[in-house]
C-alpha positions as CSV (number, residue, x, y, z in Angstrom):
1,X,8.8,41.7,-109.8
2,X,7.4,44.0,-107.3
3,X,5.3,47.0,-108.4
4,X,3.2,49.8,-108.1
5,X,-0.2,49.5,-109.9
6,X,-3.5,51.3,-109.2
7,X,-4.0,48.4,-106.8
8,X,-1.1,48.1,-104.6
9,X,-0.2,52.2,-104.2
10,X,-2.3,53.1,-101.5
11,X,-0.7,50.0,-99.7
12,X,2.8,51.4,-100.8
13,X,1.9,55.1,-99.7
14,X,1.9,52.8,-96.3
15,X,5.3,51.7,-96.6
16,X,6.6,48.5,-98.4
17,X,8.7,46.0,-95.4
18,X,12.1,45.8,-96.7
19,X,11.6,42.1,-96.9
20,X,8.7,41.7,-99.4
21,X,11.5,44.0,-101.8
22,X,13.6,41.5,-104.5
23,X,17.3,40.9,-103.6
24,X,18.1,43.7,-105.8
25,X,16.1,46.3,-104.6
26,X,17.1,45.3,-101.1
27,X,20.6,45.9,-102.1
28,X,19.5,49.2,-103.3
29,X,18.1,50.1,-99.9
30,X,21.2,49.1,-98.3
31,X,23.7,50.8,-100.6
32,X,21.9,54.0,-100.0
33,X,21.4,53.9,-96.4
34,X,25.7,53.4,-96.3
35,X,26.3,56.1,-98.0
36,X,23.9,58.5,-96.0
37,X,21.5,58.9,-98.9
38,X,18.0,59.6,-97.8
39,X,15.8,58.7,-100.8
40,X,15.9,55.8,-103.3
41,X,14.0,56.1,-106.4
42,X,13.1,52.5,-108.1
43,X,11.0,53.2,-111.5
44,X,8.8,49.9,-111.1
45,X,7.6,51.5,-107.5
46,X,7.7,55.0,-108.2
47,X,6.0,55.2,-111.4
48,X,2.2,54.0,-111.4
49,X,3.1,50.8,-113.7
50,X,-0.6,50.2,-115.1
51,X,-1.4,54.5,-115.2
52,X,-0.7,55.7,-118.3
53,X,-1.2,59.6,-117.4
54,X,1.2,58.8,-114.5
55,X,3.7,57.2,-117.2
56,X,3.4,60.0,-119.4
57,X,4.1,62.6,-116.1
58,X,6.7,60.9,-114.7
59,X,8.3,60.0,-118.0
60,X,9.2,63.7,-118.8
61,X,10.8,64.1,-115.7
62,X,13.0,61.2,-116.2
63,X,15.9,62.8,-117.3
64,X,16.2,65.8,-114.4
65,X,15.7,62.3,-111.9
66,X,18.9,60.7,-113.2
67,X,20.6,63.9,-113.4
68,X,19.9,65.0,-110.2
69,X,20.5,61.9,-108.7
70,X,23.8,61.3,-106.2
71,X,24.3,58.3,-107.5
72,X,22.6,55.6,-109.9
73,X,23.4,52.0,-109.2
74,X,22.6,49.2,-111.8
75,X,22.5,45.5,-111.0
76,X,24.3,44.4,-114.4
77,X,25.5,41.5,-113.1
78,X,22.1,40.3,-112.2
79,X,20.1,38.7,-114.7
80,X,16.8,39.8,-113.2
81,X,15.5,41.4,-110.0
82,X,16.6,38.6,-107.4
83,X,19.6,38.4,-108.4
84,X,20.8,41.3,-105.9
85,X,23.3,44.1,-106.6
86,X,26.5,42.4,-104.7
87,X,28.7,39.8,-106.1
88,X,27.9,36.5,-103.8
89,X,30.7,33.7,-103.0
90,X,30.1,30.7,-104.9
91,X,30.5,27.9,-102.9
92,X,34.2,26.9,-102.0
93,X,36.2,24.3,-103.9
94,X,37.6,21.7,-101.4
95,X,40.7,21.9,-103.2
96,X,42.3,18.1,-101.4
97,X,39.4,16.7,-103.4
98,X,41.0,16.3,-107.1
């Protein structure tokens, strides 16, 4: 799972190419960006993972982040990060084929 850490923020601060994101975080990015939504907030690249001082700062503002948030989506379909946000076709059935 992609993350922030003392080592990869100042490469973050840079910006993070859609691409190198998991499916689900992708999703995320797109979901926003259709409903005109400017900023995303993802925990595991907002929050310092390996800082405990930034853990403990962020951590009390946790609540006034949801709450202020225009929307929250939550991949609960997805049993981990790659597994996206949307529901994908399985492959068709060739239904002559019994």
């Amino acid at each position: 799972m992609l993350k922030t850490t003392t080592e990869t923020l100042s490469s973050h601060l840079n910006g993070i190419a859609i691409a190198d994101l998991p499916q689900s975080f992708q999703d995320a990015v797109d979901i926003t960006r259709r409903l005109g939504i400017r900023y995303l907030w993802i925990d595991s690249l907002c929050i310092i993972q390996d800082c405990k001082k930034d853990w403990d700062s962020e951590a009390q503002r946790m609540a006034e982040i949801y709450e202020s948030s225009h929307v929250t989506i939550a991949a609960t379909d997805s049993l981990n990060g790659d597994g996206g946000c949307y529901r994908r076709p399985t492959k068709e059935l060739n239904h002559d084929a019994i």
